[in-house]
HTML snippet that shows the backbone in 3Dmol.js (N, CA, C, O; Angstrom):
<script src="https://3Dmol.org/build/3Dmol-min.js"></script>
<div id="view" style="width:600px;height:400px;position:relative"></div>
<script>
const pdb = `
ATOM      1  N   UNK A   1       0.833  -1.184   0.000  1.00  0.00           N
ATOM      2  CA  UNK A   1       0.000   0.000   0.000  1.00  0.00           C
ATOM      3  C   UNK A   1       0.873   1.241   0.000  1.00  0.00           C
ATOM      4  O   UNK A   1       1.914   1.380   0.643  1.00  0.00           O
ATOM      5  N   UNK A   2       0.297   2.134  -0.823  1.00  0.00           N
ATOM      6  CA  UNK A   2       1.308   3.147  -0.763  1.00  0.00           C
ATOM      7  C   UNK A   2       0.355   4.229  -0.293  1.00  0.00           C
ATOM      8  O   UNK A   2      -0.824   4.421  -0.589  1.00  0.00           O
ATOM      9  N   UNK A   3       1.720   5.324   1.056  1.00  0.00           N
ATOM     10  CA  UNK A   3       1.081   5.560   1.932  1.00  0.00           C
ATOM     11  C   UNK A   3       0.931   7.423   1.079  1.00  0.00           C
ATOM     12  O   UNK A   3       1.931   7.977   0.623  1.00  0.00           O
ATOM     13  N   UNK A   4      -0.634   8.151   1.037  1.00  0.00           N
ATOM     14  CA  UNK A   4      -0.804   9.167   0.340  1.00  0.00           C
ATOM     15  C   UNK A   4      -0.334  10.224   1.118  1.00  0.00           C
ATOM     16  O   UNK A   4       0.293   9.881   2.120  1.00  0.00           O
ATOM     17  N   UNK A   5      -0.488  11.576   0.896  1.00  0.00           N
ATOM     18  CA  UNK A   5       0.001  12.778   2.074  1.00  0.00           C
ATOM     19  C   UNK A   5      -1.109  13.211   2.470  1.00  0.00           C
ATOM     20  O   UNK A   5      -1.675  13.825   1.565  1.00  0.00           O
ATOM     21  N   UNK A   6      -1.741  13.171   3.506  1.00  0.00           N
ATOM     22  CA  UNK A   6      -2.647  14.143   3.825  1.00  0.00           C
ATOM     23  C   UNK A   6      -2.501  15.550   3.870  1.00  0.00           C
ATOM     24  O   UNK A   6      -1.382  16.043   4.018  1.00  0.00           O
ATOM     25  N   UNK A   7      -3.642  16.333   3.743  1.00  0.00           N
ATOM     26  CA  UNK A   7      -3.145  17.959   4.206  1.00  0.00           C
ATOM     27  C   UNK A   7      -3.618  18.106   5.141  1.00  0.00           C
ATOM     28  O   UNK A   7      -4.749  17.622   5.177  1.00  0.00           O
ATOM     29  N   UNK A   8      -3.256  18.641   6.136  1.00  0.00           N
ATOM     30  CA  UNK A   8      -4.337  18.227   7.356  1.00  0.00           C
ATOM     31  C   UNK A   8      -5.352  19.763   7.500  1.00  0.00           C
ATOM     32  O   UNK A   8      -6.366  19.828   8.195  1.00  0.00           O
ATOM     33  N   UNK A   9      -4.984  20.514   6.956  1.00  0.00           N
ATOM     34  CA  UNK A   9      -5.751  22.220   6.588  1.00  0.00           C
ATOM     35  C   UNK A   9      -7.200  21.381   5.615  1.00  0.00           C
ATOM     36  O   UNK A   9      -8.359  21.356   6.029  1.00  0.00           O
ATOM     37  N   UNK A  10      -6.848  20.929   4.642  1.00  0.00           N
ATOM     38  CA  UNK A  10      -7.848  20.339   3.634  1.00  0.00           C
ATOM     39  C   UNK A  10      -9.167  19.484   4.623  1.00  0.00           C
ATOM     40  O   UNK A  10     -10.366  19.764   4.620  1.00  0.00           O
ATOM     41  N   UNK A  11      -8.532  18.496   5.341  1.00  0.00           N
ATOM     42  CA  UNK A  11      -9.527  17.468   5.995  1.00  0.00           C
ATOM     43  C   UNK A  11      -9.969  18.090   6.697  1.00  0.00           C
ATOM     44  O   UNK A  11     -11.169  17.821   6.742  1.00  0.00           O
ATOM     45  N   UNK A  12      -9.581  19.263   7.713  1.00  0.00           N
ATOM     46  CA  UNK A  12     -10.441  19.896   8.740  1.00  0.00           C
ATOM     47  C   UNK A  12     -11.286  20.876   8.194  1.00  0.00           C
ATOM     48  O   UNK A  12     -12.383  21.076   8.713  1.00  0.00           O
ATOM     49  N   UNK A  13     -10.869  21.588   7.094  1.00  0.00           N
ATOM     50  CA  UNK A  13     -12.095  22.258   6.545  1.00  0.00           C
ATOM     51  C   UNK A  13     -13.263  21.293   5.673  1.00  0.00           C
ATOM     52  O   UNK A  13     -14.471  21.491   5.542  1.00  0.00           O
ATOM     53  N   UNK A  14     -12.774  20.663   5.372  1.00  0.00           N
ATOM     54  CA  UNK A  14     -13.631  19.135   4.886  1.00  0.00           C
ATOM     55  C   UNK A  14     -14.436  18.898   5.876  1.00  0.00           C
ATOM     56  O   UNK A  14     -15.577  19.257   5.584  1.00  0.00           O
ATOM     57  N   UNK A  15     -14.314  18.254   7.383  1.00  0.00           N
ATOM     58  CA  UNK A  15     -14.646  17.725   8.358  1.00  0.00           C
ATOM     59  C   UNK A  15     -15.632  18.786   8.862  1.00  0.00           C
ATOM     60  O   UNK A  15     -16.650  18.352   9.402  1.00  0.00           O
ATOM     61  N   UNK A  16     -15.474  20.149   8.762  1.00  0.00           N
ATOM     62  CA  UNK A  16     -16.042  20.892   9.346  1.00  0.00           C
ATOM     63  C   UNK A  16     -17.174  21.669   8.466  1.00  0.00           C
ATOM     64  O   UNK A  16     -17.918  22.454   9.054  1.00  0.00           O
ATOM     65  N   UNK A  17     -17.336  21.422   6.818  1.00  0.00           N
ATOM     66  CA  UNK A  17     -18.390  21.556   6.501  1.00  0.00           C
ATOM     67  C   UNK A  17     -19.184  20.462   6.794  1.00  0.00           C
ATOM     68  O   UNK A  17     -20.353  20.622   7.144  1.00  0.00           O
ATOM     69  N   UNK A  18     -18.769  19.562   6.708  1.00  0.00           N
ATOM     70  CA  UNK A  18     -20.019  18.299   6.930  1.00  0.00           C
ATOM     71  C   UNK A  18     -20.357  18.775   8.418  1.00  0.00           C
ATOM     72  O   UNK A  18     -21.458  19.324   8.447  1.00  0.00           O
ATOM     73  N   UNK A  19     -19.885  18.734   9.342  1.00  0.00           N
ATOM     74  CA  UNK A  19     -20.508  19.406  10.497  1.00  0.00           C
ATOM     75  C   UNK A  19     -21.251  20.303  10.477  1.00  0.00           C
ATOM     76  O   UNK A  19     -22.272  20.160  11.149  1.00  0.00           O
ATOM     77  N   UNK A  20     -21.097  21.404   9.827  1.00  0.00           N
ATOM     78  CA  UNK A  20     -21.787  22.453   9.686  1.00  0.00           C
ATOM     79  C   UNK A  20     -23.211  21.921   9.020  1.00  0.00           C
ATOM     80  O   UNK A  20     -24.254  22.280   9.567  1.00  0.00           O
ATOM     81  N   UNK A  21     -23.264  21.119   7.913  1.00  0.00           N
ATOM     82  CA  UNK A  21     -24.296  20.590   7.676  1.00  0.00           C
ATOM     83  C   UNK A  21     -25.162  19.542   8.358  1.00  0.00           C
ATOM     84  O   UNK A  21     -26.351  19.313   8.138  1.00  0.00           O
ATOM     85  N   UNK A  22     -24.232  18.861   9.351  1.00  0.00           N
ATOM     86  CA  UNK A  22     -24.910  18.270  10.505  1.00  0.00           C
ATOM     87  C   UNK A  22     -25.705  18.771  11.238  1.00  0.00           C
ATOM     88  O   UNK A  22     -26.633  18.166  11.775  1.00  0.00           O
ATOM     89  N   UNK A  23     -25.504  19.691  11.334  1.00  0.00           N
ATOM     90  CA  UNK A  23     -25.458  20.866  12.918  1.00  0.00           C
ATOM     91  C   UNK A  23     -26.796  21.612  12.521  1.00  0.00           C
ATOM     92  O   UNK A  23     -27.613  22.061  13.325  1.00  0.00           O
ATOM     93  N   UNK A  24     -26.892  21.674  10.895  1.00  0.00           N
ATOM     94  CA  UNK A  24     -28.372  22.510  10.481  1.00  0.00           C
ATOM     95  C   UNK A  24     -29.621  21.248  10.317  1.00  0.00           C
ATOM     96  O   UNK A  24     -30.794  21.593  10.458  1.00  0.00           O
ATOM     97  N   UNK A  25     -29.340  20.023  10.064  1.00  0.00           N
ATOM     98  CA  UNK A  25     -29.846  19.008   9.965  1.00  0.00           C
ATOM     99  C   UNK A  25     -30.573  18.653  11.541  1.00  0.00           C
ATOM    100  O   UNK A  25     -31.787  18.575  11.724  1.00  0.00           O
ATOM    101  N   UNK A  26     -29.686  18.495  12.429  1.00  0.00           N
ATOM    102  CA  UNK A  26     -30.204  18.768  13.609  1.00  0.00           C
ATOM    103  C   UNK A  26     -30.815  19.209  14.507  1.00  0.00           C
ATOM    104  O   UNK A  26     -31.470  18.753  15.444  1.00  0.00           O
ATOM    105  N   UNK A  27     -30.375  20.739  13.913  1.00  0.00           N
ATOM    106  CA  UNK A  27     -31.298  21.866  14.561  1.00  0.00           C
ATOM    107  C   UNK A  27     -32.683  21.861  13.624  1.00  0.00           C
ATOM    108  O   UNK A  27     -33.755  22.261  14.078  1.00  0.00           O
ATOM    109  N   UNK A  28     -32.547  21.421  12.434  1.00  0.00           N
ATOM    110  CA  UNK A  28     -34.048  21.492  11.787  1.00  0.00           C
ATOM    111  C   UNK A  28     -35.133  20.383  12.348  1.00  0.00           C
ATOM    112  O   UNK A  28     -36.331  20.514  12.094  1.00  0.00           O
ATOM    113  N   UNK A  29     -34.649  19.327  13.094  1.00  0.00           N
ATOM    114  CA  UNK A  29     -35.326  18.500  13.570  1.00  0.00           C
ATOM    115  C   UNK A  29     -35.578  18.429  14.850  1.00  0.00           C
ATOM    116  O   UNK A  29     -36.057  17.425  15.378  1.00  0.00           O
ATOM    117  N   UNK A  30     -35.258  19.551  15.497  1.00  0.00           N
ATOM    118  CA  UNK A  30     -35.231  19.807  16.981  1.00  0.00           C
ATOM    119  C   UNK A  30     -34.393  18.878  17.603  1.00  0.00           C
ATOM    120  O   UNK A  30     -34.821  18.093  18.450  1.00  0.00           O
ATOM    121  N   UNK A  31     -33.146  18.917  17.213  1.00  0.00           N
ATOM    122  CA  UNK A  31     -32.628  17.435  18.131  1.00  0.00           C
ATOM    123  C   UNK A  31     -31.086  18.514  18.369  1.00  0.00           C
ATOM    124  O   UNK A  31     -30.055  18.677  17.716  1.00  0.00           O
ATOM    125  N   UNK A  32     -31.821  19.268  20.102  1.00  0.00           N
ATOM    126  CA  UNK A  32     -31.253  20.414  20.473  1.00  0.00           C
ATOM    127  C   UNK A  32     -29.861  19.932  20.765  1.00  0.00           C
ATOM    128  O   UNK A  32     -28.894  20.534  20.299  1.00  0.00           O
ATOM    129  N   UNK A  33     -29.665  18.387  21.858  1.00  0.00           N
ATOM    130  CA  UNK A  33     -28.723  18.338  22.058  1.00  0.00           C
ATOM    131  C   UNK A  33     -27.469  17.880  21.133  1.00  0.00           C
ATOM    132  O   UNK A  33     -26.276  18.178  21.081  1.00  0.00           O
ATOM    133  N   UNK A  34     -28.595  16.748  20.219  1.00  0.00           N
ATOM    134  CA  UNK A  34     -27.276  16.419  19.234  1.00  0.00           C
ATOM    135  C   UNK A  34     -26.518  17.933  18.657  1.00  0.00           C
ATOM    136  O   UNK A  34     -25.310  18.168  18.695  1.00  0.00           O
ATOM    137  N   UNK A  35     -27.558  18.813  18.148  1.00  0.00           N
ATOM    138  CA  UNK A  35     -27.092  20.292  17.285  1.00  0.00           C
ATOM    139  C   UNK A  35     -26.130  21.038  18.182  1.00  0.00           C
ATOM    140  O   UNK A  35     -25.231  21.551  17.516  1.00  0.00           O
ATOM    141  N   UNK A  36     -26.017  21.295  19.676  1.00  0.00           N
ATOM    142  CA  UNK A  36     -25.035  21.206  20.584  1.00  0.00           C
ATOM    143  C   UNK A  36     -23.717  21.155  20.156  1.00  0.00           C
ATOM    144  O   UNK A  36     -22.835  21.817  19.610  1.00  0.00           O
ATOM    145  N   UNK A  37     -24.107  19.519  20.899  1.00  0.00           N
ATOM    146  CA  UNK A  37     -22.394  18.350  20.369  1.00  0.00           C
ATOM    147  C   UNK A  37     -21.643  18.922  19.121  1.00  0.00           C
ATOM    148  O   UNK A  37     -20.517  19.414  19.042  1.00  0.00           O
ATOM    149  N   UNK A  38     -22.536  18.727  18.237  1.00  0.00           N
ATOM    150  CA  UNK A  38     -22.002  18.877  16.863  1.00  0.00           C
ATOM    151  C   UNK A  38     -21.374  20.694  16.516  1.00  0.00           C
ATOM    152  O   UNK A  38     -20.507  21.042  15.715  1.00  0.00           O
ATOM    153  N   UNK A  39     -22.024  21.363  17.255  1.00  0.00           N
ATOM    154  CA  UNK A  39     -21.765  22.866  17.505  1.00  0.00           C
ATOM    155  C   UNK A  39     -20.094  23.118  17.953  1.00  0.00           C
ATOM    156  O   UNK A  39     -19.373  24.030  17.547  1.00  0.00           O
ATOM    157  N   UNK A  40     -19.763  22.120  18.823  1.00  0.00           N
ATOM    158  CA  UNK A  40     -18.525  22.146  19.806  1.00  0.00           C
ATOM    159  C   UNK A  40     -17.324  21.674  18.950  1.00  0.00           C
ATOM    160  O   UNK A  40     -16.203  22.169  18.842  1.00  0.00           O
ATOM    161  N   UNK A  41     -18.078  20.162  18.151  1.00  0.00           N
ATOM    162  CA  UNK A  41     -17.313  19.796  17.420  1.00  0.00           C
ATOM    163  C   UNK A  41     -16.619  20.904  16.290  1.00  0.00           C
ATOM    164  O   UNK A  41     -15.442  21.214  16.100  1.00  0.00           O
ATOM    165  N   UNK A  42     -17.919  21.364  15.618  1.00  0.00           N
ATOM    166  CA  UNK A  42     -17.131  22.457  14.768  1.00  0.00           C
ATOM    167  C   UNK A  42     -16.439  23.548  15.019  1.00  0.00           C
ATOM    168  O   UNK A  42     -15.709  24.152  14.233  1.00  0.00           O
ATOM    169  N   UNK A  43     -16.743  23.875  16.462  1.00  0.00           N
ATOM    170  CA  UNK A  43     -15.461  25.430  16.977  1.00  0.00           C
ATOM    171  C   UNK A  43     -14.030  24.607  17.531  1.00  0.00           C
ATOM    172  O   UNK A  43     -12.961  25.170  17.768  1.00  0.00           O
ATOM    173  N   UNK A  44     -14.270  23.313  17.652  1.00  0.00           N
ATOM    174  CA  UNK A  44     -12.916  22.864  17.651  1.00  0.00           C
ATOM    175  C   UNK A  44     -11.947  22.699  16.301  1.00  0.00           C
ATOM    176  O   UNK A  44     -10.738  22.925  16.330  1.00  0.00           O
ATOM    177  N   UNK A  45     -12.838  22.171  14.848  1.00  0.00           N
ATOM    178  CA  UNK A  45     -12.291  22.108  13.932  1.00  0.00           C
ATOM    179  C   UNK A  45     -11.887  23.754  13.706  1.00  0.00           C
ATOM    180  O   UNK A  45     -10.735  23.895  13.295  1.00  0.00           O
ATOM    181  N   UNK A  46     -12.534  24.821  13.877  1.00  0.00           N
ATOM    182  CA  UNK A  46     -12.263  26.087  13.619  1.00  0.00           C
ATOM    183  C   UNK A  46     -11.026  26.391  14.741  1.00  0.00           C
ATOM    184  O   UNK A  46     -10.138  27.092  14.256  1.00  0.00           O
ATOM    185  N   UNK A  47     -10.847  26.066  15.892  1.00  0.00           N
ATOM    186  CA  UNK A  47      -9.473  26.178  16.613  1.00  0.00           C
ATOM    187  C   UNK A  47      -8.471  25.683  15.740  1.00  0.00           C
ATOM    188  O   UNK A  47      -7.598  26.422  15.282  1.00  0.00           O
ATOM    189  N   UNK A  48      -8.584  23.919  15.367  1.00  0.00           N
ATOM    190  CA  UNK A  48      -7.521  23.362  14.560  1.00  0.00           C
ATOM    191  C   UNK A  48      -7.141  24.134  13.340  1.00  0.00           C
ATOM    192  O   UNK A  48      -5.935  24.204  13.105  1.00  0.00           O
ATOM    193  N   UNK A  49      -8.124  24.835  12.374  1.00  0.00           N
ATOM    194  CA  UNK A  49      -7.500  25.020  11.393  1.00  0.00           C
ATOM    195  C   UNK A  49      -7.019  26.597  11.945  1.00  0.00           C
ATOM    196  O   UNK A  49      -5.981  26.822  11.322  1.00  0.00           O
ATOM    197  N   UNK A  50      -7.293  27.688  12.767  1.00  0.00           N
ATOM    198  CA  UNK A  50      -6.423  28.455  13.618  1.00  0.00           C
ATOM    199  C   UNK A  50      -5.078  28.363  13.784  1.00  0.00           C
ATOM    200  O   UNK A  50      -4.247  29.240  13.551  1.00  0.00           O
ATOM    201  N   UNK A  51      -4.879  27.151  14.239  1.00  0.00           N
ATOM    202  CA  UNK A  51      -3.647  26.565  14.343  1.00  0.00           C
ATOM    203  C   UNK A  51      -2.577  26.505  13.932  1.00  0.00           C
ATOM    204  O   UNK A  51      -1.551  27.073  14.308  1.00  0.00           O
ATOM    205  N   UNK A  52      -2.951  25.056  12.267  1.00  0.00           N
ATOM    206  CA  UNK A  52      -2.597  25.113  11.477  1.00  0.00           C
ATOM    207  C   UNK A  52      -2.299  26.068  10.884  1.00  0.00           C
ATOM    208  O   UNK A  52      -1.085  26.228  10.763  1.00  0.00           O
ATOM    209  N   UNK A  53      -3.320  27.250  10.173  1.00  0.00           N
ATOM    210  CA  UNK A  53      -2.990  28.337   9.358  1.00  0.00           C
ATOM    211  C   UNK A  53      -2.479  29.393  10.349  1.00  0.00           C
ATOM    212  O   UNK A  53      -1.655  29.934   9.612  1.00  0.00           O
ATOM    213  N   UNK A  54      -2.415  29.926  11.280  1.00  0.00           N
ATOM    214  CA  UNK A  54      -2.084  31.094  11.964  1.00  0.00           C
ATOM    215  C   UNK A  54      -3.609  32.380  11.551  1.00  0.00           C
ATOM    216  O   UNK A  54      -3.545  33.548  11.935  1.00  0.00           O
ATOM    217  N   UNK A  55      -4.527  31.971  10.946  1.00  0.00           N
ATOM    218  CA  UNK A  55      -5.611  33.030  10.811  1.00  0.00           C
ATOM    219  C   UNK A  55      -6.643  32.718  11.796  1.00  0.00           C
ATOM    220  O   UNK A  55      -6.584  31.876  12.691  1.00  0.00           O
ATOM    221  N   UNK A  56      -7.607  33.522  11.503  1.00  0.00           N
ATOM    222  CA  UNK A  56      -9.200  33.388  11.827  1.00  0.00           C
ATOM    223  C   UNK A  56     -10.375  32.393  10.824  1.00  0.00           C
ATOM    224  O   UNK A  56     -11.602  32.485  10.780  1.00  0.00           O
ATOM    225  N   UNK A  57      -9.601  31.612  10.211  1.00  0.00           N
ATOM    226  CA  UNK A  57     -10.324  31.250   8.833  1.00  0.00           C
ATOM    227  C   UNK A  57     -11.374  30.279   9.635  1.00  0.00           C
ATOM    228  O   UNK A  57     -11.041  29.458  10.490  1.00  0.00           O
ATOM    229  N   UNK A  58     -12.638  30.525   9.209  1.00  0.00           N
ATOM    230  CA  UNK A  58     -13.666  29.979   9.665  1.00  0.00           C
ATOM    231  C   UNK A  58     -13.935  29.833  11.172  1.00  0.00           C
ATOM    232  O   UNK A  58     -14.227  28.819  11.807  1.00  0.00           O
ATOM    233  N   UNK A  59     -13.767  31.072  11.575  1.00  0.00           N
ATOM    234  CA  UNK A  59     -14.306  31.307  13.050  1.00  0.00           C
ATOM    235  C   UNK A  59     -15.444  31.697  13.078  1.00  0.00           C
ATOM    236  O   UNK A  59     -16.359  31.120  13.665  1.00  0.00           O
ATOM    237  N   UNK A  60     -15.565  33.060  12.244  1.00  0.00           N
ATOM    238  CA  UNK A  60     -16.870  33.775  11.802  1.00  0.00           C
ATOM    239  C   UNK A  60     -18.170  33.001  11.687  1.00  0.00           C
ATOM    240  O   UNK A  60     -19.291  33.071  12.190  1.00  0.00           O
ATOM    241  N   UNK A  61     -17.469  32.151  10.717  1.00  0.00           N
ATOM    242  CA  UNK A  61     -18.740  31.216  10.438  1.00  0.00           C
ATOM    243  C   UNK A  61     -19.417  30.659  11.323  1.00  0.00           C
ATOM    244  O   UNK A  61     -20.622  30.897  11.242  1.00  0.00           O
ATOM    245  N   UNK A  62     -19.029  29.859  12.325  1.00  0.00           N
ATOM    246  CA  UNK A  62     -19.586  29.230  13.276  1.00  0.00           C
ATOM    247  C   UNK A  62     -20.926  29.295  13.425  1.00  0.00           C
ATOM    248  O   UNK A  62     -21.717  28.399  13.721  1.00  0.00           O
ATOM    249  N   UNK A  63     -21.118  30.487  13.184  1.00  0.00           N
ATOM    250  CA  UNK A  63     -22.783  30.876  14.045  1.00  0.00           C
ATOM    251  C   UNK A  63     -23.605  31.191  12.817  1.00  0.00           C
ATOM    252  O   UNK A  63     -24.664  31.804  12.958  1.00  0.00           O
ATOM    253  N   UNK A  64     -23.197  30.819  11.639  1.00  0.00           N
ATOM    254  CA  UNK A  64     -24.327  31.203  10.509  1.00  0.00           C
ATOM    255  C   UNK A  64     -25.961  30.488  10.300  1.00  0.00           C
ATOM    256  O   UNK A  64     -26.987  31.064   9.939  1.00  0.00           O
ATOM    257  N   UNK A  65     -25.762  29.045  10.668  1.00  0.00           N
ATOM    258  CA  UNK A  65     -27.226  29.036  10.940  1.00  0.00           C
ATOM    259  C   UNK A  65     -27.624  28.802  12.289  1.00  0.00           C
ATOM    260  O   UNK A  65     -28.646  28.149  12.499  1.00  0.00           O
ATOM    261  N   UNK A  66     -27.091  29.155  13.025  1.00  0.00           N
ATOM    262  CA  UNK A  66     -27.335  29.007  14.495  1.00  0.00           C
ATOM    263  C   UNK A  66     -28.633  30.125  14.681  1.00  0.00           C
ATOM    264  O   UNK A  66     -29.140  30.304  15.788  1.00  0.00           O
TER     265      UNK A  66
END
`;
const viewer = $3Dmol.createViewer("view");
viewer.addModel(pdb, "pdb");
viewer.setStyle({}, {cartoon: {color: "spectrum"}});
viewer.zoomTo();
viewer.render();
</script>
């Protein structure tokens, strides 16, 4: 098997739209606490890619369909 490179900037903004689309999926079904969880999850992916990049990139967002 040959081993590929990840980017790890790529997968967390990856990881963190699907959250984001979790998170509206959730809240559209009243399922307060899962929309929560999944809330936390994504300001952590927004710390990681902080990190990684040294910006604010997708902090803002957080709260767009909240």
């Amino acid at each position: 098997m040959s081993e590929s490179k990840i980017n790890p900037v790529e997968n967390v903004r990856f990881i963190q739209q699907m959250l984001g689309e979790l998170r509206t999926m959730a809240q559209n079904t009243r399922l307060d606490m899962l929309a929560y969880l999944i809330e936390i999850a994504y300001i952590e992916g927004s710390d990681q890619l902080r990190r990684h990049t040294g910006s604010d990139s997708g902090i803002n967002q957080r709260n767009i369909s909240a």
